[in-house]
N, C-alpha and C positions, 0 to 999 in steps of 0.2 A: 657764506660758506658754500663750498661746491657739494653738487650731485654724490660726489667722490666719498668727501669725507662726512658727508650727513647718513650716508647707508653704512659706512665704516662706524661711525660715532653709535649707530644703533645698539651694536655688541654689548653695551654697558649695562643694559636695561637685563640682568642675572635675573630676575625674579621672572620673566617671562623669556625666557631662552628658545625654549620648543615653540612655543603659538608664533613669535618672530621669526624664528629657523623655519616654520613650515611656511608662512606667507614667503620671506624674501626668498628661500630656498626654492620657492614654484617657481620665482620671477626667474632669479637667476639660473636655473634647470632650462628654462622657456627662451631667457636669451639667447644662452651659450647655446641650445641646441638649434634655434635659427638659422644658424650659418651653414648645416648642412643637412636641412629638410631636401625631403625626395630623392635622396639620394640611396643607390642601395647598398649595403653591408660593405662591399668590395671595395668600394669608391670613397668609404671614409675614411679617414687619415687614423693613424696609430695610437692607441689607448693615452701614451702619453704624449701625443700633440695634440690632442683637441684641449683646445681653451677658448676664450673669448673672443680671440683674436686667431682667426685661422689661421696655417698655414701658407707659405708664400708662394708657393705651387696649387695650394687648393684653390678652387674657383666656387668661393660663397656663393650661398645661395641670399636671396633676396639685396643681391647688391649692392641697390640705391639706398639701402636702410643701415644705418651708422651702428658697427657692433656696441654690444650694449646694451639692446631694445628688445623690451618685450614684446610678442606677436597679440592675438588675438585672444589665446589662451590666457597671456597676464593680466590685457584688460578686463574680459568679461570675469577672472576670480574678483579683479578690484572694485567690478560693480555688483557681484553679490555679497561683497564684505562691506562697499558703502551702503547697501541697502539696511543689512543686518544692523549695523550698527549707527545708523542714522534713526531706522524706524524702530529698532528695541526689538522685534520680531521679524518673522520673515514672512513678507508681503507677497505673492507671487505679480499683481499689478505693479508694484511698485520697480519691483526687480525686474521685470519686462520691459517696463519706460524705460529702466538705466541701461539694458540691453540696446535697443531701440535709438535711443541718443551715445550711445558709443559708434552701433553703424553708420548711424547718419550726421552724427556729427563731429566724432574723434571723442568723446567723454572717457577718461582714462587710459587712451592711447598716450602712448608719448608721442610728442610733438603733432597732435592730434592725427596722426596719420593712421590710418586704418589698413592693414593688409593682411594678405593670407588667410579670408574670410573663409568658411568652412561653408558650398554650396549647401547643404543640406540646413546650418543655421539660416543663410542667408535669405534661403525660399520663405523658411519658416517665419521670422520675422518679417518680411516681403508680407505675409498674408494676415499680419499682425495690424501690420502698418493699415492695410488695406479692409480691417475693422475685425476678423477674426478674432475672437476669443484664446487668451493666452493655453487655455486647457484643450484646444482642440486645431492647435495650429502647429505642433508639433509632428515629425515625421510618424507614422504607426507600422510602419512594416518593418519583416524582419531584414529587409536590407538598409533600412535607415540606423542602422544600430553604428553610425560613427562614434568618434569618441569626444564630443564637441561638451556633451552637458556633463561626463566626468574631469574634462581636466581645471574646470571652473568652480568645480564642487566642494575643495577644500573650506575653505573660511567655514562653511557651517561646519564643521567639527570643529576649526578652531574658536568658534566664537558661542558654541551648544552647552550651555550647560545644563537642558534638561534630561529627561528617559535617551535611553539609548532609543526606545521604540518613536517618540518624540524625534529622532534625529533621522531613523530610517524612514518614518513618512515624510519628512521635509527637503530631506536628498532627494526624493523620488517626486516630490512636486516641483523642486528647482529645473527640473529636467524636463517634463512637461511643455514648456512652450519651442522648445525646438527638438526635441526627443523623445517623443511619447510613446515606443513601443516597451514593454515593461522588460525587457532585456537590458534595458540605458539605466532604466530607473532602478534594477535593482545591482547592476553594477556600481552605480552611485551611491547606494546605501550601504553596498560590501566594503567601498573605498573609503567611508566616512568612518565606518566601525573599526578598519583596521588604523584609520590618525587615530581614530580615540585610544584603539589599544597604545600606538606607540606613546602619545602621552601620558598613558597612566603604567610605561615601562612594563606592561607585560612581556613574558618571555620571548610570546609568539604572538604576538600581535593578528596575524594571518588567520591561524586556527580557531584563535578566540574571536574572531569576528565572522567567518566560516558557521558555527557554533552556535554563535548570540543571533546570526539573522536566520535561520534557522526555526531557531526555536520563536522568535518574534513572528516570522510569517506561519508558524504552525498554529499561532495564536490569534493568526489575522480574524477582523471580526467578518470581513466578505468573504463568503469560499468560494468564488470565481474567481476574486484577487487572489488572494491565497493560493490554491490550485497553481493559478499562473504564475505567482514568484516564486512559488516554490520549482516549478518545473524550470523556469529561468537560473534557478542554483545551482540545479544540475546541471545546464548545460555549460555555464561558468564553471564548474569545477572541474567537466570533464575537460576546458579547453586544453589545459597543456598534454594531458597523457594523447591527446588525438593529434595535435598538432605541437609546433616549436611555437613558442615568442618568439615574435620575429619585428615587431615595431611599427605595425603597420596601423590605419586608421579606425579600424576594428576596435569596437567600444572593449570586446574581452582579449581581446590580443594587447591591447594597450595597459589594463590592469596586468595580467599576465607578465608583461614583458616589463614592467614594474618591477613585481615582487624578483623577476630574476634579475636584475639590477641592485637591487637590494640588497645581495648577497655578500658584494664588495663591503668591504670597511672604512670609508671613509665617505663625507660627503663630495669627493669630487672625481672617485673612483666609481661611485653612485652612477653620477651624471654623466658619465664619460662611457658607462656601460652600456647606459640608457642608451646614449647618440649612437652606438657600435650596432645597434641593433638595423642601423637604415632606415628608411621612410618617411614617418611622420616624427620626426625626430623633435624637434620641441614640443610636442606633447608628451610624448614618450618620457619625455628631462624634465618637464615641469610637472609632470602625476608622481614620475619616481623621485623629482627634486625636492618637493613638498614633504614627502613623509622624511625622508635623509632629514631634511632639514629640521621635522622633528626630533630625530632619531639623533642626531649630531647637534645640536644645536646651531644657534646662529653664531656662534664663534667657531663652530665648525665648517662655516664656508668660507673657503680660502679668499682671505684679502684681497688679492689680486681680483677676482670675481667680482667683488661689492665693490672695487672702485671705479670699476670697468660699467658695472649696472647705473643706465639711465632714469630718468625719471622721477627723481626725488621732491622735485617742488612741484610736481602735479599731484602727489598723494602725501605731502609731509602732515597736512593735517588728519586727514584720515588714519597714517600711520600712529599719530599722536591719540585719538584716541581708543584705534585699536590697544595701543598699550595700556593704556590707562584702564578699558574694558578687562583683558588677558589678567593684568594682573587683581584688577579686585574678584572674579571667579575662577583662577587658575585652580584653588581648591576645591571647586566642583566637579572638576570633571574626573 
């Protein structure tokens, strides 16, 4: 059976709708918006021509890469959802390795090609490679705050089913070997709490995770960490009133420019917002593509997208037991 009809054929699996709609959703958000990274606002094509297949005037971007394909972003979520669910918890060594053998070797890329590598991961792993310590090889300053270790974050809320508090330190340790200033880290933990909201259909997802981290760093047991994420809250909250969403590589402009995506009603109205936004546009569609895809489930992403979406027989077994996972704790979470 093809690529085509194995990602189509997925839709069936009702019992786990949302945990599938957020993984294939990042993918497909991450595809589709490949085709017109770096480009700015002006220069993308109209709300309803962007699909999978750009335009025949537009001049994609990444060329030589067959539409369909996910970037850098789909792989490294794929190698922290095979970690999680290979090792039963979350290993940060292990999760490192699989990083580490996707740059160096293609591990979860399709067709093992590697592209559109984020400098800032690349360094970092660079000094991984080179014997550094996963906890201390990560960017620390406040201009390191890309959006590399949010848009790979999802799986752990899809695949968490302990403490919320449980979820927001483990967000913030997956970030750690390439993201270490605690800006990433607690962007990471905001993004995890607002999937958990959308799976557990709260109203506002947004607030109540606003809310819940919150009150979890209020309770942090180090008051240095503490202090610092909490001051990291506010300056995420205050991003939109200072500035627009605008889609750029900016770990809170990227959240940001998310939830204003999210506003549209459909899942492809979602990701269509997302790209509109310019810049780092598959990330932008695969952070906002993810939650949609909770949010709408996986019969909520248009057909035409999942037949279009590559890569099925380098993750069909991984996907196989993600389900199997999703569905025996889908009532935990």
């Amino acid at each position: 059976m093809s690529d085509q009809n194995n990602f189509t054929a997925l839709t069936q699996h009702a019992e786990v709708q949302a945990e599938l709609g957020g993984l294939i959703g990042l993918l497909v958000g991450d595809a589709v918006g490949a085709a017109y990274e770096f480009r700015a606002p002006e220069l993308i094509p109209a709300h309803d021509q962007i699909e999978m297949i750009t335009p025949a005037d537009f001049r994609r971007s990444h060329a030589g890469v067959p539409p369909g394909t996910w970037t850098d972003d789909g792989a490294q979520t794929l190698c922290l959802l095979a970690s999680l669910l290979e090792r039963g918890q979350f290993r940060l060594t292990d999760f490192t390795a699989r990083l580490l053998k996707w740059l160096d070797h293609g591990y979860m890329a399709v067709d093992g090609h590697v592209f559109d590598v984020g400098i800032q991961t690349c360094d970092a792993l660079d000094q991984i490679r080179d014997g550094a310590s996963a906890l201390e090889s990560g960017g620390r300053l406040e201009s390191d705050n890309g959006n590399g270790s949010l848009m790979r974050v999802l799986p752990l809320a899809l695949w968490h089913s302990g403490t919320d508090e449980a979820l927001v330190k483990e967000a913030g340790l997956q970030s750690l070997p390439t993201h270490a200033h605690p800006r990433s880290l607690v962007a990471c933990a905001f993004y995890c709490l607002v999937a958990r909201g959308y799976l557990r259909k709260l109203e506002d997802p947004w607030s109540w995770a606003d809310e819940r981290l919150e009150a979890i760093y209020g309770a942090w047991p180090n008051l240095q960490e503490k202090t610092g994420y909490l001051r990291e809250l506010e300056i995420i909250r205050a991003f939109p009133r200072n500035d627009q969403a605008r889609g750029t590589g900016y770990v809170v402009d990227t959240l940001w420019s998310a939830k204003e995506a999210l506003h549209d009603e459909s899942f492809q109205d979602v990701v269509r917002a997302a790209i509109r936004f310019g810049h780092d546009t598959d990330t932008t569609a695969a952070v906002a593509g993810g939650l949609a895809g909770i949010r709408f489930g996986l019969s909520g992403i248009p057909g035409s997208w999942l037949a279009a979406l590559r890569g099925y027989d380098l993750v069909a077994s991984l996907l196989a037991s993600f389900v199997a996972h999703t569905a025996r704790t889908s009532g935990n979470n």
